[in-house]
N, C-alpha and C positions, 0 to 999 in steps of 0.2 A: 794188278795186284801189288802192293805194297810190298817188299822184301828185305830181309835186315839186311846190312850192306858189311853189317861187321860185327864181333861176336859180342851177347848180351854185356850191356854197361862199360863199352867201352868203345872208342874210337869215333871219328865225326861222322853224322851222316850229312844227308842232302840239306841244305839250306830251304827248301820248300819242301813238305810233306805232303801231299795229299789222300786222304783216305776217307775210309767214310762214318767209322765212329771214332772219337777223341775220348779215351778215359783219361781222367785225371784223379790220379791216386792208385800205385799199385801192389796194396796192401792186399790181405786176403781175399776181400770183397773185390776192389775194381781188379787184381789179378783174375779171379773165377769166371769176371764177366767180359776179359779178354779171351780166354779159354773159349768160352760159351760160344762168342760170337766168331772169332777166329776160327775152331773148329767146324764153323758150318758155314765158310764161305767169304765172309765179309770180311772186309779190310780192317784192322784196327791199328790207334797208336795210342799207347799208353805212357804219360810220364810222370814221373813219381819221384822225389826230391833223396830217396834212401836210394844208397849203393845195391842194389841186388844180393851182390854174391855179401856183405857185409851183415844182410839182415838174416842169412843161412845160421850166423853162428849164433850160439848156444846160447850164451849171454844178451842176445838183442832181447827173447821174448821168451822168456821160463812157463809160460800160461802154456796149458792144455784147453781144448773146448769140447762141451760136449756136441755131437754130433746125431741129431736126433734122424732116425729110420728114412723120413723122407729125403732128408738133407744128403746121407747118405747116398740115397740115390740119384741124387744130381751132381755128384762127384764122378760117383762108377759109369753113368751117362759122358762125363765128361774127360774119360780115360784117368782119370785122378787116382781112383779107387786101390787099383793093383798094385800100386806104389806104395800106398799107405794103411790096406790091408793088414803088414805082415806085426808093424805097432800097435795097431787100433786095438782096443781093449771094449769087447763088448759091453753095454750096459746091459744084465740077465733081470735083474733085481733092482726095485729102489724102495728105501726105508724113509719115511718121514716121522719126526719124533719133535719134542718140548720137551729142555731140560731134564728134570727128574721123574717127568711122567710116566707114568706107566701104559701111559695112551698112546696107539702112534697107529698111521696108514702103510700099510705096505700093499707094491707092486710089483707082481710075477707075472713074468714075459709070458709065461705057458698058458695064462687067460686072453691073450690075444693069440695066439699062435706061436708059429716056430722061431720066429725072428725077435730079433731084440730089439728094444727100447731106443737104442741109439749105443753108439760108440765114442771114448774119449780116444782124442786126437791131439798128441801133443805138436803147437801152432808151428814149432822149426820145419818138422816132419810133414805140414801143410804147405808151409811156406817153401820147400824145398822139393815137393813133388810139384808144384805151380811152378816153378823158376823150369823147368827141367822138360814141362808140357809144352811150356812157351819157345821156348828155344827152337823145338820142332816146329811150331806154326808157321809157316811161312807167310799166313796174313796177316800174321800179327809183327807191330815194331815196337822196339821197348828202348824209351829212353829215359836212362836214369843213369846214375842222377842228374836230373834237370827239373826244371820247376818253369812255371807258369807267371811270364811277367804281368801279359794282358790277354784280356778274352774278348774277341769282337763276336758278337751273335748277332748281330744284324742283318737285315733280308735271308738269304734262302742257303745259308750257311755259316758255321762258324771259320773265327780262324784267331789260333790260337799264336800269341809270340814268347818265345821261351827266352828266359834270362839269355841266355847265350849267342841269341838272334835268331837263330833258325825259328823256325814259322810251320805250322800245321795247318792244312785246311779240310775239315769235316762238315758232312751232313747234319750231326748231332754232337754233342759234347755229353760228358755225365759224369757227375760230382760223384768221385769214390773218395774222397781225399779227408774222410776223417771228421769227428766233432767237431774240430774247428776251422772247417772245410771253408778256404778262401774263394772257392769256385760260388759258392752256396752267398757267400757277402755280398760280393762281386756282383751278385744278381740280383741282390735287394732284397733277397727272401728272408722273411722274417722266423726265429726259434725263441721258442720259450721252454725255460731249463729251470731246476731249481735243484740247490744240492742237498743229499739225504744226510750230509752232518758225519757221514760214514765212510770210512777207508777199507776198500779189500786187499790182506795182506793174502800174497798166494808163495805156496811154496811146494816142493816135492819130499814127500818123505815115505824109507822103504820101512817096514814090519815085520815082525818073525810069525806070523798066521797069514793064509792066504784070502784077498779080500772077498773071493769065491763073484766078483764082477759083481758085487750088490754099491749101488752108489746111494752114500750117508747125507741125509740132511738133514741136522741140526740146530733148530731153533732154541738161538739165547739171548739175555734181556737187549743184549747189542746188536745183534742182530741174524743172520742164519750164516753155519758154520758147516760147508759141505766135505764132505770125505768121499773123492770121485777118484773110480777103479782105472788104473794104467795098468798096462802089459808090464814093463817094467824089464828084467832081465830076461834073455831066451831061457837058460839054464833054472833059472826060478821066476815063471811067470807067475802075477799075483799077487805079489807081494809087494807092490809100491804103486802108491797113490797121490793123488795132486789135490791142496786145501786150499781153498776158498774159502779163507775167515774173514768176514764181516766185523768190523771194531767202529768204537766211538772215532769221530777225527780228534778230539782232546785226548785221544789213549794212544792211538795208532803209530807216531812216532815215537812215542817212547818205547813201545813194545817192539820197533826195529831198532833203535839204537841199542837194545838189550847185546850183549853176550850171547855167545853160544849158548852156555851152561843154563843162563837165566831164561832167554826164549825157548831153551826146550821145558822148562816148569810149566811157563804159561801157555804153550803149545798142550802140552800132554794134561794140563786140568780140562780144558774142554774137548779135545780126544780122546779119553779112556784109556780103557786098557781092553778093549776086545778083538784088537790084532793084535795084543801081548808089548812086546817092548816097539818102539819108534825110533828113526834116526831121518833127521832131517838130510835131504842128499842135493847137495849147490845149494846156489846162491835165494834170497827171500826178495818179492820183490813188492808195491804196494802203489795204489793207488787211487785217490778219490771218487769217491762212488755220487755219480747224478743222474738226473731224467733229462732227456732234451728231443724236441722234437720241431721238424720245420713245419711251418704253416702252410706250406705247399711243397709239392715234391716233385713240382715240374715248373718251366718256365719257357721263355721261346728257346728250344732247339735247345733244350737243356733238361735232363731226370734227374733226381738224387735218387744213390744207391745208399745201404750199410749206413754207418753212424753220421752222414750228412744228411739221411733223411730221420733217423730216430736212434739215438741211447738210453737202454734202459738199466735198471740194478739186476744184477747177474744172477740172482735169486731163484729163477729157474732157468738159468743157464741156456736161454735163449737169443742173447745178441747176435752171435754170428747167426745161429739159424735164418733169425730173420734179413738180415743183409742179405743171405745165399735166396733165400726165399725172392727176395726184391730181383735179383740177376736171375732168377728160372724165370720170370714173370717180364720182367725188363725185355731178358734174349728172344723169350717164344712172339711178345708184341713186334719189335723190330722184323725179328725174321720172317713173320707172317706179314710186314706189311713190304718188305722187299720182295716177297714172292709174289705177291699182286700188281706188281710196279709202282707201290706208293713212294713219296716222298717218306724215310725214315725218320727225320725230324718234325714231321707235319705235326701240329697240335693236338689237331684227333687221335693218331698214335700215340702219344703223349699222354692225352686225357685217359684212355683207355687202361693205360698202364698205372695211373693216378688212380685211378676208381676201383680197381683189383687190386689195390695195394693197402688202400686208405683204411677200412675197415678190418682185415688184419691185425694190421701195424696198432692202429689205435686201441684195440682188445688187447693187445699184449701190452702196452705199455700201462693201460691201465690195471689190467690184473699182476702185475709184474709189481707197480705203487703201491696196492694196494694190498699185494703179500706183505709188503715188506715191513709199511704202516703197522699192520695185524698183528706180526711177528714180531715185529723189532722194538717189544719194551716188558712190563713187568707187573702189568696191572692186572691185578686177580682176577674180577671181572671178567676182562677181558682172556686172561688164560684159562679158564676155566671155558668158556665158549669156545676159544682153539680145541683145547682137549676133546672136547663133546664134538666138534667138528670134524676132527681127524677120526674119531672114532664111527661116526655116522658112516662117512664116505667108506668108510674100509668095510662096514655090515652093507652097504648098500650095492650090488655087481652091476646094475644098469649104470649107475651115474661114478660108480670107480673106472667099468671100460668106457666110459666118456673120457675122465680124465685120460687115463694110461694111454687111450689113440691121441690125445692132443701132444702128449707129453711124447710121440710119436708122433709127431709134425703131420699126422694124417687126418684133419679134420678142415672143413674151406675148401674153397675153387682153389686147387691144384692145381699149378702147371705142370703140362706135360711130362717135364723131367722127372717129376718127384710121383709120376704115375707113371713109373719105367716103360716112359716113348720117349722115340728122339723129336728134337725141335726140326 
């Protein structure tokens, strides 16, 4: 078994590693899928070009994610949960609405059951329960920051050499390393992306009404502007929330170079006033919104996880879902073919994880497009068939609990995790 020889992100290790999976990237996604596989046995090593303890603070990543029911459950499977329980802010309620209409879908947790919708999880408070589970793993080794000079995958193992020289040698490799995942190039594997013209600016802001855990979507001519429930202070929980505005890219900078005084104007016209007064709390932060997705999501002795195998527009708040989804799916293949004494890299294994994955992946990013297409302009026509749209589904209880389970990550071949069993 593999052991850290010195405490996370810092000091030298062995000049040859050997172990038996190599994540590369250890962001939220290849972090979970360290967890995953560490936690049940297997050797891993993870390296990742960001400082660890650097990416804890506050300032690295201001995003919240939503956290939908099953996802959930792949976390509390993976000891995650109890840590980040005490912040997670239930989703009870969600409201879908058009502008000034008077039309809008709404969703009450109490038509599916006792459980909620899912929970927003601010991503430090993720990233800081993973940094903390890893430490304890003893088959897990974390090297960062370090980065990935070259990757050999040829015949019946990888072997990785890291800027620094040291050298890794694994059964399998797997691209966690991000949209613009050099692991994923490296391999030949071909993406096709295109940008929707759109910036998500996000920020956190608290309220004098409490948001009673109802999370706000908002469609405007630019595109959907969510208002998603945080726990917020212990002494006043509920009363702060995390925005997800959708803007033009021709608007987007300009509306962060604003002022304080002036961005909370343009903030509070398309907020309202039905939490009463607003105050935006830290720093705003933004960034270009696109579709991308790889042509393949395996290669020899190689898987892509998270945003090296698919990114989509945050629109329903499914990106992370689907990464965590890829690592329930990922861990249970591997783990099951090490228990039979298969080779973990073998292409079969591979392929298997490729075909539970592909149809998924490709319905969400296509209905994800295709909201956003829908939503994101101002043509009457068109609004007018929204409005009749949301209003349909919300008269309709067979095809609204269709939604609300998907929108609860519970609909598809589940893995294990996300159908509270261990791998």
């Amino acid at each position: 078994m593999v052991k850290k020889s010195t405490p996370l992100g810092t000091g030298k290790d062995a000049d040859i590693i050997n172990t038996e999976v190599l994540i590369v990237g250890g962001g939220l996604v290849g972090a979970t899928l360290a967890v995953a596989l560490g936690q049940a046995g297997l050797d891993v090593a993870v390296v990742d070009t960001a400082d660890p303890v650097a990416n804890l603070d506050a300032g690295f990543d201001g995003r919240a994610s939503a956290i939908a029911l099953a996802t959930q459950r792949v976390l509390a499977g993976l000891g995650l949960w109890t840590a980040l329980q005490p912040q997670a802010a239930p989703i009870l309620d969600i409201r879908v609405s058009e502008g000034n209409s008077p039309f809008f879908l709404h969703y009450d947790h109490h038509e599916t059951g006792d459980e909620a919708f899912g929970y927003m999880v601010e991503n430090r408070n993720l990233r800081t329960a993973l940094f903390h589970r890893l430490r304890d793993l003893e088959a897990v080794r974390v090297c960062a920051p370090a980065s990935v000079a070259a990757l050999d995958r040829q015949g019946h193992g990888v072997t990785a050499t890291l800027a620094d020289g040291r050298s890794i040698r694994a059964r399998l490799a797997v691209a966690a390393d991000g949209r613009a995942s050099q692991t994923r190039e490296g391999a030949g594997i071909k993406v096709t992306n295109w940008s929707y013209q759109q910036f998500g600016i996000v920020c956190t802001v608290a309220h004098e009404k409490c948001h009673d855990f109802v999370a706000n979507e908002h469609f405007l001519p630019a595109g959907p502007f969510a208002i998603l429930p945080l726990m917020g202070d212990a002494d006043r929980p509920g009363h702060c929330s995390s925005i997800v505005w959708t803007e033009r890219a021709d608007l987007a900078p300009a509306i962060m170079a604003l002022d304080d005084a002036s961005f909370m104007v343009e903030l509070e016209r398309r907020f309202g006033d039905f939490l009463g007064a607003i105050e935006v709390v830290g720093p705003r932060w933004s960034y270009p919104l696109s579709l991308q997705y790889a042509h393949e999501t395996i290669s020899h002795r190689l898987a892509l996880v998270g945003d090296a195998a698919h990114a989509m527009h945050p629109i329903a708040g499914q990106g992370l879902n689907m990464g965590l989804r890829d690592v329930a799916a990922l861990a249970e293949v591997v783990l099951d073919a090490r228990r039979l004494g298969l080779d973990i890299g073998d292409g079969a294994v591979l392929e298997r994880y490729q075909r539970w994955r592909r149809f998924d992946n490709t319905l969400m990013l296509a209905m994800t497009d295709g909201l956003n297409r829908l939503f994101s302009n101002n043509i009457r026509p068109l609004r007018l068939a929204r409005d009749l749209g949301l209003a349909a589904v919300n008269q309709l209880p067979p095809l609204k609990k269709f939604f609300m389970r998907h929108a609860m990550g519970l609909v598809g071949d589940l893995p294990r995790l996300m159908r509270n069993q261990s791998l």
